[in-house]
One Martini backbone bead per residue (centre of mass of N, CA, C, O) as a GRO file, in nm:
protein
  414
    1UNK     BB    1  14.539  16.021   6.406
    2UNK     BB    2  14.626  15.776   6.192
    3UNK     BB    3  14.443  15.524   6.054
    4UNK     BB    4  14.478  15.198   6.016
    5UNK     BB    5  14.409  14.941   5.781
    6UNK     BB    6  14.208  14.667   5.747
    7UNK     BB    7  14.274  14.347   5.666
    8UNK     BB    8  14.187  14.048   5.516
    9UNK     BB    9  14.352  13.668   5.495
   10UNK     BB   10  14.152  13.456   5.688
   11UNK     BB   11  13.974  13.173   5.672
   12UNK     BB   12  13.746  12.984   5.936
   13UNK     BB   13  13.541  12.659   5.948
   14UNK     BB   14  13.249  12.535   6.172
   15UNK     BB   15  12.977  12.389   6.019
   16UNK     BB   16  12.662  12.279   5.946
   17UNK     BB   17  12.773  12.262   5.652
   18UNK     BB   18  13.066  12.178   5.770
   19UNK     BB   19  13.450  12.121   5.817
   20UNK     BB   20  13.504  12.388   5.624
   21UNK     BB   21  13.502  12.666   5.415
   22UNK     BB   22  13.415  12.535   5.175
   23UNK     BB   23  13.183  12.411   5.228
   24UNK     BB   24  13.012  12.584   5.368
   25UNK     BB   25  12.998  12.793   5.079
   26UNK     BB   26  12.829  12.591   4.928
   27UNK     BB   27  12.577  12.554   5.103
   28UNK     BB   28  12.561  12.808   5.082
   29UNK     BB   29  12.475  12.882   4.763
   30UNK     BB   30  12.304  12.599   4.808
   31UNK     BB   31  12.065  12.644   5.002
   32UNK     BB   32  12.119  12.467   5.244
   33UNK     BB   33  12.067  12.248   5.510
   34UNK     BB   34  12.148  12.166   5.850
   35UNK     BB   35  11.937  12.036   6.011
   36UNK     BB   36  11.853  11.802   6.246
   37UNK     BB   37  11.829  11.567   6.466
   38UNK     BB   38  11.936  11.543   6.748
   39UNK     BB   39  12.246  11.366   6.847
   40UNK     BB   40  12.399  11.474   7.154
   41UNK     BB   41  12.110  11.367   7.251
   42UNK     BB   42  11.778  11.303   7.422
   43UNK     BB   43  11.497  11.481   7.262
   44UNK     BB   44  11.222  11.333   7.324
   45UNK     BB   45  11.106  11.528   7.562
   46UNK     BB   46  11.121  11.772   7.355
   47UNK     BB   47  10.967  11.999   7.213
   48UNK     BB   48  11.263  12.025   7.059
   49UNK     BB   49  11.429  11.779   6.827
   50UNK     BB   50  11.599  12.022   6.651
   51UNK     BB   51  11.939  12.092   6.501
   52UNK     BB   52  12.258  12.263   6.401
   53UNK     BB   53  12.505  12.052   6.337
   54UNK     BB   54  12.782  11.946   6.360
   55UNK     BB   55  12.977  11.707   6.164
   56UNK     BB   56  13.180  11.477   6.145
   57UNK     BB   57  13.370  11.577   6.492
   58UNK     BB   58  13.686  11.510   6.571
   59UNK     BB   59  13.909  11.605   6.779
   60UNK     BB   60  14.140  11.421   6.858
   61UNK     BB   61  14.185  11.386   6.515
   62UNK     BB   62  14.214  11.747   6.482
   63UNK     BB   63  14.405  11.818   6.806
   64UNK     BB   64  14.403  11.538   6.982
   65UNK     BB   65  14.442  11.442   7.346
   66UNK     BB   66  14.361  11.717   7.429
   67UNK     BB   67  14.079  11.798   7.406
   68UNK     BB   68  13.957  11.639   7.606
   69UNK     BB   69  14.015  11.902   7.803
   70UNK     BB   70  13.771  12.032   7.597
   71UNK     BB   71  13.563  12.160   7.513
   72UNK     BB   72  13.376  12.214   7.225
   73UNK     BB   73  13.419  12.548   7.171
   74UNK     BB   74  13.706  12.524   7.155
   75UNK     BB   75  13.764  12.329   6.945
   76UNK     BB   76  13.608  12.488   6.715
   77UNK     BB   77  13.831  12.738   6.749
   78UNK     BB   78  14.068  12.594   6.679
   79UNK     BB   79  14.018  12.492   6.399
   80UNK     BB   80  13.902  12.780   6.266
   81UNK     BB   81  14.197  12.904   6.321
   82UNK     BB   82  14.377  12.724   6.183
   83UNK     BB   83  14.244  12.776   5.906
   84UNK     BB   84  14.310  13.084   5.873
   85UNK     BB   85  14.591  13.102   5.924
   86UNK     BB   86  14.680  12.931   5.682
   87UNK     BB   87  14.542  13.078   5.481
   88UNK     BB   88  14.696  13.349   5.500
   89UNK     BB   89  15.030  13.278   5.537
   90UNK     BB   90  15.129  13.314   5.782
   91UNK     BB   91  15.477  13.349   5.917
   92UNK     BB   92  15.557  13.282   6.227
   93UNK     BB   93  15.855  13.212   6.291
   94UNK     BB   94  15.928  13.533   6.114
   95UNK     BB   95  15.720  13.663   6.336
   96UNK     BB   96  15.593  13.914   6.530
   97UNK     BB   97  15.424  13.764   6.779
   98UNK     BB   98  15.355  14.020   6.998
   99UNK     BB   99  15.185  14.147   6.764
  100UNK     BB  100  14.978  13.924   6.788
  101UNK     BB  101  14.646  13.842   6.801
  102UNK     BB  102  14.322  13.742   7.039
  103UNK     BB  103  13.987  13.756   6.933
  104UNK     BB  104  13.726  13.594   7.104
  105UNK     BB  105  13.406  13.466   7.096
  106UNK     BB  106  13.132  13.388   7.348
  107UNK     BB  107  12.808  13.348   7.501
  108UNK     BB  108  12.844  13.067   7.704
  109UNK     BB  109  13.076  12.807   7.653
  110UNK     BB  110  13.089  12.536   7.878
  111UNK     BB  111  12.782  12.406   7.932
  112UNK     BB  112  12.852  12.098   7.925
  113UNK     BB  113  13.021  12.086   8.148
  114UNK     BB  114  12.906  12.190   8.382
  115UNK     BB  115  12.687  12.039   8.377
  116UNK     BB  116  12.831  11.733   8.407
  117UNK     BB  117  12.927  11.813   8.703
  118UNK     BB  118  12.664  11.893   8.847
  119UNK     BB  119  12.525  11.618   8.807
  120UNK     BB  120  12.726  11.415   8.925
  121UNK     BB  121  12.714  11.551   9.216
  122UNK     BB  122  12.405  11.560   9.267
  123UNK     BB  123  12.392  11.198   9.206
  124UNK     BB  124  12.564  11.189   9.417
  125UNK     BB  125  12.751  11.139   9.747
  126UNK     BB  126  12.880  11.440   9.792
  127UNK     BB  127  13.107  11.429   9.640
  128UNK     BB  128  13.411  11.621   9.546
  129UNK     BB  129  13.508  11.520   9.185
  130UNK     BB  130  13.632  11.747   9.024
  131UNK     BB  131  13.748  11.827   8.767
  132UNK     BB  132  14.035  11.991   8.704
  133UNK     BB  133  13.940  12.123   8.436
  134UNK     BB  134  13.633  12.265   8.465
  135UNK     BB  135  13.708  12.560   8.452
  136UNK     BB  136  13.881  12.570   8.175
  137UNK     BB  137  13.629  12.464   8.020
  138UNK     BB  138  13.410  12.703   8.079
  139UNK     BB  139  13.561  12.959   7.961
  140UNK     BB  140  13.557  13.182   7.745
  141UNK     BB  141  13.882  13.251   7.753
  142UNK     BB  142  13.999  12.980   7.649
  143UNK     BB  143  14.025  12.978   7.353
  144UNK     BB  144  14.214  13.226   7.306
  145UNK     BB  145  14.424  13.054   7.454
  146UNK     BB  146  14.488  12.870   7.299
  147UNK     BB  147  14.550  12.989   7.019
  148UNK     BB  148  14.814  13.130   7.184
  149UNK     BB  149  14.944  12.884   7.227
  150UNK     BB  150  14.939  12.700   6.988
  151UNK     BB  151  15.094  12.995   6.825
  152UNK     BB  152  15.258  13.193   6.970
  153UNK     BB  153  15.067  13.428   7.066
  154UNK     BB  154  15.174  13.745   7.246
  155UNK     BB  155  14.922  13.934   7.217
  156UNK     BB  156  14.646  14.021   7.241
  157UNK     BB  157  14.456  13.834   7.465
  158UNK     BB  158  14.038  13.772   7.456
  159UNK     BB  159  13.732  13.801   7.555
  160UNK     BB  160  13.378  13.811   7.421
  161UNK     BB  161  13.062  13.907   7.576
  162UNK     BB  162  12.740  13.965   7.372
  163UNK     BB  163  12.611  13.701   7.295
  164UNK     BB  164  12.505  13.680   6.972
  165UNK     BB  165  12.761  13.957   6.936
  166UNK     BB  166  13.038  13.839   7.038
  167UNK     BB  167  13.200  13.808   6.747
  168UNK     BB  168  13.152  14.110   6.636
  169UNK     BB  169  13.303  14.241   6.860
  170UNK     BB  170  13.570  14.148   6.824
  171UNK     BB  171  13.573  14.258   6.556
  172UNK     BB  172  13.585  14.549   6.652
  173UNK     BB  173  13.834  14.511   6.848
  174UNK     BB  174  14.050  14.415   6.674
  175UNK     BB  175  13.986  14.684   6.473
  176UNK     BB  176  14.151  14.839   6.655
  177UNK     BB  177  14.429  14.727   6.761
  178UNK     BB  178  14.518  14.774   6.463
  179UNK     BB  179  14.485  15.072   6.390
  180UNK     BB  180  14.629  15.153   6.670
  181UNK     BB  181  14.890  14.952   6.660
  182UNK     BB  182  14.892  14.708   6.891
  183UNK     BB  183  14.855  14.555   6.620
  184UNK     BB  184  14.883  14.350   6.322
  185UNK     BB  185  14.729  14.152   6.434
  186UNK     BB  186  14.463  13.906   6.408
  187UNK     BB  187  14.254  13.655   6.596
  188UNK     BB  188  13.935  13.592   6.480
  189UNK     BB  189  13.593  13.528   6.671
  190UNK     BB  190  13.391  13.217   6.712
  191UNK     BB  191  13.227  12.999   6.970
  192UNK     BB  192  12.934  12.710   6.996
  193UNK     BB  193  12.812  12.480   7.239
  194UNK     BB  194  12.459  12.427   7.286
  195UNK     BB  195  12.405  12.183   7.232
  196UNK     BB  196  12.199  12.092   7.497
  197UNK     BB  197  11.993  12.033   7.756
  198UNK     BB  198  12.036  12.314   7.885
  199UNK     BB  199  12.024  12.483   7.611
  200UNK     BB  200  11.746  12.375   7.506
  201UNK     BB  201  11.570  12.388   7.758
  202UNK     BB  202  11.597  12.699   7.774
  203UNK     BB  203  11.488  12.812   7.521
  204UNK     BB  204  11.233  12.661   7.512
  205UNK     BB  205  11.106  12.809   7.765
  206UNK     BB  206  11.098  13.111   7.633
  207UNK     BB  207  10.998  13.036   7.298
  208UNK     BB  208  11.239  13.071   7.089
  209UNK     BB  209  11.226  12.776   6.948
  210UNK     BB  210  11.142  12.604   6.720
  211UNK     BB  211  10.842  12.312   6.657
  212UNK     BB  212  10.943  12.187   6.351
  213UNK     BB  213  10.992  11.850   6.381
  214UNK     BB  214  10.878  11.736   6.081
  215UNK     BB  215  11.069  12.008   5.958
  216UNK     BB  216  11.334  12.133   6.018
  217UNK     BB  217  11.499  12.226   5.726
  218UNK     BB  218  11.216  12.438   5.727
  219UNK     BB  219  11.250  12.599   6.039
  220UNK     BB  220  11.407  12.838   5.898
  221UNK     BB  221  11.224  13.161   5.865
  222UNK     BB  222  11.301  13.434   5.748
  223UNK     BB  223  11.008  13.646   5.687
  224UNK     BB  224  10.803  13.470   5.726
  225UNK     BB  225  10.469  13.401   5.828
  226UNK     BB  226  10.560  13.106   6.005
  227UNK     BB  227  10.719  13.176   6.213
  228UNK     BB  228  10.847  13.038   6.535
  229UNK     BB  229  11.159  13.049   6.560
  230UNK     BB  230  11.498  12.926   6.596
  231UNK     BB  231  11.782  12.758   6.560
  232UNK     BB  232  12.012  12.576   6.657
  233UNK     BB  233  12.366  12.638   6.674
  234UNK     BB  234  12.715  12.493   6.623
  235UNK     BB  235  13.039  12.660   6.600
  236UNK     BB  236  13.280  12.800   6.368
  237UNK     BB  237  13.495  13.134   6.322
  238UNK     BB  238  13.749  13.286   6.120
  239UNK     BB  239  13.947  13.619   6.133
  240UNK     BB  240  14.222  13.765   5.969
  241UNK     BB  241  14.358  14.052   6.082
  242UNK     BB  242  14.545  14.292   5.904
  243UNK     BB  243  14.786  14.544   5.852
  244UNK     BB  244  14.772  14.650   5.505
  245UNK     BB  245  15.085  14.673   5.490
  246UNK     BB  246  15.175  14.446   5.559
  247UNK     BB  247  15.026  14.228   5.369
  248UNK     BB  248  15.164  14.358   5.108
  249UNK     BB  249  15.416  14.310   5.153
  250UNK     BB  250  15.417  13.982   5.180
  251UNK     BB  251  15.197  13.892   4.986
  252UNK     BB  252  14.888  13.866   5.020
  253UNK     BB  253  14.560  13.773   5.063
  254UNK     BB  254  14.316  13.956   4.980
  255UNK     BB  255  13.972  14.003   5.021
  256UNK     BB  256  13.955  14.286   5.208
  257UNK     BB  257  13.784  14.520   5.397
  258UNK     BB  258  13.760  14.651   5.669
  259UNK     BB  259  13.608  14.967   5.752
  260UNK     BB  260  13.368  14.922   5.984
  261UNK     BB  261  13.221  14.982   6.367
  262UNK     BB  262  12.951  14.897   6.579
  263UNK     BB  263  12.810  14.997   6.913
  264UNK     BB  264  12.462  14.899   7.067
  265UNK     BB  265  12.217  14.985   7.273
  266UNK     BB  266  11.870  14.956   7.369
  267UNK     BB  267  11.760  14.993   7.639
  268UNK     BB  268  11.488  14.788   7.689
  269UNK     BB  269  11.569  14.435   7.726
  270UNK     BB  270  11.664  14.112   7.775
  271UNK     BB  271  11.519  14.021   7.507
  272UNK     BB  272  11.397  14.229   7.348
  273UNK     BB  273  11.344  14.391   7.080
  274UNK     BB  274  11.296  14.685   6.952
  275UNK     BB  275  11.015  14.747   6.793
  276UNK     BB  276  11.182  15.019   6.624
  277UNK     BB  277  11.520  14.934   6.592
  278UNK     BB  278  11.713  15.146   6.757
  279UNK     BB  279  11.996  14.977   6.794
  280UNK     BB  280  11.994  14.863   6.507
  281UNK     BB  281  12.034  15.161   6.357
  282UNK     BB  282  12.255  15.309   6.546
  283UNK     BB  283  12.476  15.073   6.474
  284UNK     BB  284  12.446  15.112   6.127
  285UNK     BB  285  12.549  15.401   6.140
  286UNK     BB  286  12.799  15.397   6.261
  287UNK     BB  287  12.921  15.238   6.076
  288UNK     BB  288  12.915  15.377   5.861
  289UNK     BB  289  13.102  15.593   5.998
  290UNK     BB  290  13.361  15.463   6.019
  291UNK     BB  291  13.365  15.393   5.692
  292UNK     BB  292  13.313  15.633   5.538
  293UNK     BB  293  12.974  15.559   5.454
  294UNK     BB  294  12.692  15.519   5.330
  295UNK     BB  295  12.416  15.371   5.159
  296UNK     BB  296  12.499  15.397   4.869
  297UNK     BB  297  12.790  15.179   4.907
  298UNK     BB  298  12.568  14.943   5.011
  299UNK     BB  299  12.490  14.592   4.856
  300UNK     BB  300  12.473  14.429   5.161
  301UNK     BB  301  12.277  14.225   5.411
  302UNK     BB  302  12.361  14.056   5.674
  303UNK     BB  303  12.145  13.956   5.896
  304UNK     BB  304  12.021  13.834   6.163
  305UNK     BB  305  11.798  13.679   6.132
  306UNK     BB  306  11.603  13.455   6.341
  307UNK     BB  307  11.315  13.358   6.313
  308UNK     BB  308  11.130  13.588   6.446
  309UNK     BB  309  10.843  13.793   6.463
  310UNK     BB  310  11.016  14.038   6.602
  311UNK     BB  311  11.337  14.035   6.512
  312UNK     BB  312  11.263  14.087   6.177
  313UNK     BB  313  11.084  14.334   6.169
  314UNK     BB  314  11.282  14.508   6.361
  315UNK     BB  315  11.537  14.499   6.150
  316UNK     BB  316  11.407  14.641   5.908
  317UNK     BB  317  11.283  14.916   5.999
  318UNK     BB  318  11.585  14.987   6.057
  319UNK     BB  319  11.691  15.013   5.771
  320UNK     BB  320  11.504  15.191   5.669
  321UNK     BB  321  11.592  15.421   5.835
  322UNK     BB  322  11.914  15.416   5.725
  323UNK     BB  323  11.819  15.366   5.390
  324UNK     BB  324  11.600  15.418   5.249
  325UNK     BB  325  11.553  15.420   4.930
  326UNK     BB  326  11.833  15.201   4.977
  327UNK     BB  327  11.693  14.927   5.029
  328UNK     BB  328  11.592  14.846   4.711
  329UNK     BB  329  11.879  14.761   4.619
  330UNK     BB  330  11.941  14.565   4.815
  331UNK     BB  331  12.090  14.275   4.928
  332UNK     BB  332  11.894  14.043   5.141
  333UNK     BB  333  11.981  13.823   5.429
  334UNK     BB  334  11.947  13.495   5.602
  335UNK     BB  335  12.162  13.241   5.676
  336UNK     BB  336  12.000  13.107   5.947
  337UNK     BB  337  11.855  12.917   5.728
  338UNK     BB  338  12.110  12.732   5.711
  339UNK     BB  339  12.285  12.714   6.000
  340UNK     BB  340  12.129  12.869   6.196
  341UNK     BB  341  12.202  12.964   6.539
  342UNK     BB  342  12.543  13.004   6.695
  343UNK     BB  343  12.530  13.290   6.824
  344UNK     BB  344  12.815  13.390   6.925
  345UNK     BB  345  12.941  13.273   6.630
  346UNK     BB  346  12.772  13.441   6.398
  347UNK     BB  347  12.941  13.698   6.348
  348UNK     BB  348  13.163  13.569   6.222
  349UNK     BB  349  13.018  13.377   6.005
  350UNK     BB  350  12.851  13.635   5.855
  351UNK     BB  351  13.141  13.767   5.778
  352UNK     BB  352  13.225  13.569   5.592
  353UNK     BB  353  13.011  13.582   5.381
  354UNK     BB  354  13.092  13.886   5.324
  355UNK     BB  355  13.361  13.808   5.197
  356UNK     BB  356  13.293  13.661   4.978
  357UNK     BB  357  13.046  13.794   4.837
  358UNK     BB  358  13.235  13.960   4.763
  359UNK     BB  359  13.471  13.746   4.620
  360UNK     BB  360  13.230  13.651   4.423
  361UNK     BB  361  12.953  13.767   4.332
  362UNK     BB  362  12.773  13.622   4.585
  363UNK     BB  363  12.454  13.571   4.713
  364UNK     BB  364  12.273  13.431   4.974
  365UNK     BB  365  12.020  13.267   5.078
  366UNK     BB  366  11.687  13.284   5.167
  367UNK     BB  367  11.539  13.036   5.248
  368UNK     BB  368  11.230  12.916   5.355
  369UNK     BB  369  11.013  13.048   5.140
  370UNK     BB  370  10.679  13.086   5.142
  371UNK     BB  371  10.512  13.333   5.304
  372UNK     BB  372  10.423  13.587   5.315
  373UNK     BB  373  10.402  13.902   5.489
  374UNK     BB  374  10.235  14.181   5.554
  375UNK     BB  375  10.437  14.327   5.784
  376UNK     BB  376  10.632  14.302   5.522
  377UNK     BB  377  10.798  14.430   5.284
  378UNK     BB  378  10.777  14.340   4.928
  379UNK     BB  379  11.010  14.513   4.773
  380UNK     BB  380  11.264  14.373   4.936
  381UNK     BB  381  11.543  14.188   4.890
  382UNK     BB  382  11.525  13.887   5.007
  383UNK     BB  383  11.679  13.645   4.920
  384UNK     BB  384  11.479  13.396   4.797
  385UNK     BB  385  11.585  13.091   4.766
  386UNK     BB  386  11.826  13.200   4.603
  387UNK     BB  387  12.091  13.287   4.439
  388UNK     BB  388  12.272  13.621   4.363
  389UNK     BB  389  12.433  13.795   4.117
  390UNK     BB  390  12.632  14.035   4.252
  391UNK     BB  391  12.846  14.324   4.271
  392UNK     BB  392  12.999  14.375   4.551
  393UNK     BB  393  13.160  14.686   4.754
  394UNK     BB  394  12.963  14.651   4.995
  395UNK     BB  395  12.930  14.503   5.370
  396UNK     BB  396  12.680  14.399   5.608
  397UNK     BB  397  12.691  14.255   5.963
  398UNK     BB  398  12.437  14.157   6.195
  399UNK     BB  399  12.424  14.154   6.557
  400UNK     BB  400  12.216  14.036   6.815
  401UNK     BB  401  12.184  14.031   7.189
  402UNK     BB  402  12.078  13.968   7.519
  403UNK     BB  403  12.057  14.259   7.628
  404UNK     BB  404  12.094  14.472   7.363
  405UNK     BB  405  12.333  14.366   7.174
  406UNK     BB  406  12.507  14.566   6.941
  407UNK     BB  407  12.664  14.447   6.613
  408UNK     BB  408  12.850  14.627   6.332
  409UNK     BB  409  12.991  14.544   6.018
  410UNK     BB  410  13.216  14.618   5.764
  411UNK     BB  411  13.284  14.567   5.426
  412UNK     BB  412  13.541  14.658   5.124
  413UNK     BB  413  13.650  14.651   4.856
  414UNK     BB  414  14.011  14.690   4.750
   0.00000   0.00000   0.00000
């Protein structure tokens, strides 16, 4: 069966560089930092009380009065999926839009709905006066669902949950559907609204997240001597996948190609990454292979790179096994210094730094740079400080998630 090709036509994101494609991609590129006190509740009890909020971010007047009844991570959903629609310039009314599919990743979903309904019964008189709505704030696939409800979408439809990997999958399954001809298209990524009395709480008990109260902008240190944890972050990114003789016909903007991907498991730990990179190794030679790519073809990698002590250095160690010394001439970076860790929605957002990277021939860089490790490779390009311009011809984008998931795409111009 020859499989058909897929390219990129539309991308969009909520996210705390941003509350748009241009803004996001603006901040990546001029290294700012999302990081900031938390506002989203009273943090003053945590030992960690500061994550990368999505800013100035009101669903009611951006989605109307029903917001109201989802959960933020649904917001964020809807958002950056009609901003990549739009973007795209699919004509849906005159689409068959039953070939048109969504698929969608979250780590977590509604966790503030949880919270919020279970506390009020907890501290209530014992009565079940749980909203109607409960149920459906909550479902990681209530996201894809708004999505093709509001869009007439009624191609394949639902949600992939594999931790910090969720929306990586998404869009590897995505590329499977549409290459396999099931559908024409695809609206995909992910969205995740973690930052919560529980969501902060609970990673913060791990001993997961930064405790860099005093500096917190530059609490994000991927691959530095001082790293001590990652930054929380929150929001959404979308990407428009469409079947390339359509794109082609149409007339679209075409972006790039997704070219290929790729799932593995580490089968180690429930947390921790395999100390010597074993599932983060074979999930980027899978996509290489799918890719029908080497390694002397790949010009960039957005990494994991969570700033944490164990799993930068343990996805450095992977690259090494699978790019050899084609490692040396990769730029290397990761987008997570100033985003914060979005977790299910991270790999839709670093994938979008990938396509823009390829059509922009700007490399993001790794801010909050001060000190070497000594334990990391120091002949590497981890693109520290400064963005780098260089014309990519294809891109990695890597994501780990809790569980051993891991989920790697490629994309490569056009």
């Amino acid at each position: 069966m020859e499989l058909k090709r897929v390219v990129v036509t539309g991308l969009g994101a909520v996210t705390p560089l941003g509350n748009n494609l241009a803004e996001t991609w603006q901040g990546l590129v001029s290294g700012v930092s999302g990081a900031a006190p938390i506002t989203h509740f009273d943090a003053t009890k945590f030992k960690t009380r500061f994550a990368c909020e999505v800013k100035n971010f009101d669903g009611t007047q951006l989605i109307g009065k029903e917001a109201r009844k989802m959960d933020l991570f649904a917001q964020y959903a809807i958002v950056a999926s009609e901003e990549a629609i739009k973007d795209s310039k699919l004509d849906l009314p005159n689409e068959d839009r039953n070939r048109i599919g969504v698929v969608w990743g979250t780590g977590i979903g509604g966790i503030k709905t949880y919270f919020d309904e279970a506390k009020d019964f907890v501290l209530g008189d014992g009565t079940p006066r749980f909203s109607p709505f409960f149920i459906p704030k909550i479902i990681a696939d209530i996201a894809p669902g708004y999505i093709s409800i509001r869009n007439g979408l009624g191609g394949p439809n639902f949600g992939t949950v594999s931790a910090c990997a969720s929306s990586t999958s998404a869009l590897v399954v995505a590329f499977d559907l549409i290459r396999l001809g099931r559908a024409t298209a695809v609206v995909s990524g992910g969205s995740e609204a973690p930052i919560t009395v529980s969501g902060v709480g609970g990673f913060t008990s791990m001993k997961a997240l930064s405790s860099r109260n005093d500096d917190p902008q530059t609490a994000s240190r991927p691959f530095d001597k001082d790293r001590d944890g990652f930054v929380i972050g929150e929001g959404g990114a979308s990407l428009v996948l469409e079947e390339y003789e359509h794109a082609v016909k149409r007339g679209a903007h075409i972006y790039c190609e997704l070219a290929g991907g790729g799932h593995s498991g580490d089968a180690y730990h429930i947390t921790a990454p395999h100390p010597e990179g074993d599932g983060a190794a074979r999930v980027m030679a899978e996509a290489l292979r799918d890719a029908n790519l080497t390694p002397a073809d790949i010009d960039y990698i957005n990494v994991h790179g969570t700033s944490t002590p164990l799993g930068d250095k343990g996805e450095l160690i992977a690259i090494g096994k699978v790019f050899g010394d084609d490692a040396y001439r990769l730029n290397i970076s990761s987008t997570k210094s100033m985003t914060g860790h979005l977790l299910g929605a991270t790999g839709a957002l670093e994938a979008i730094a990938c396509v823009k990277t390829i059509e922009q021939g700007i490399v993001p860089p790794t801010i909050n740079h001060f000190t070497d490790d000594p334990e990391i490779d120091s002949k590497l390009n981890l693109t520290f400080n400064e963005a780098q311009t260089r014309k990519v011809r294809a891109a990695m984008s890597n994501t780990f998630g809790f569980g051993g998931h891991n989920g790697t795409v490629v994309f490569k111009a056009i």
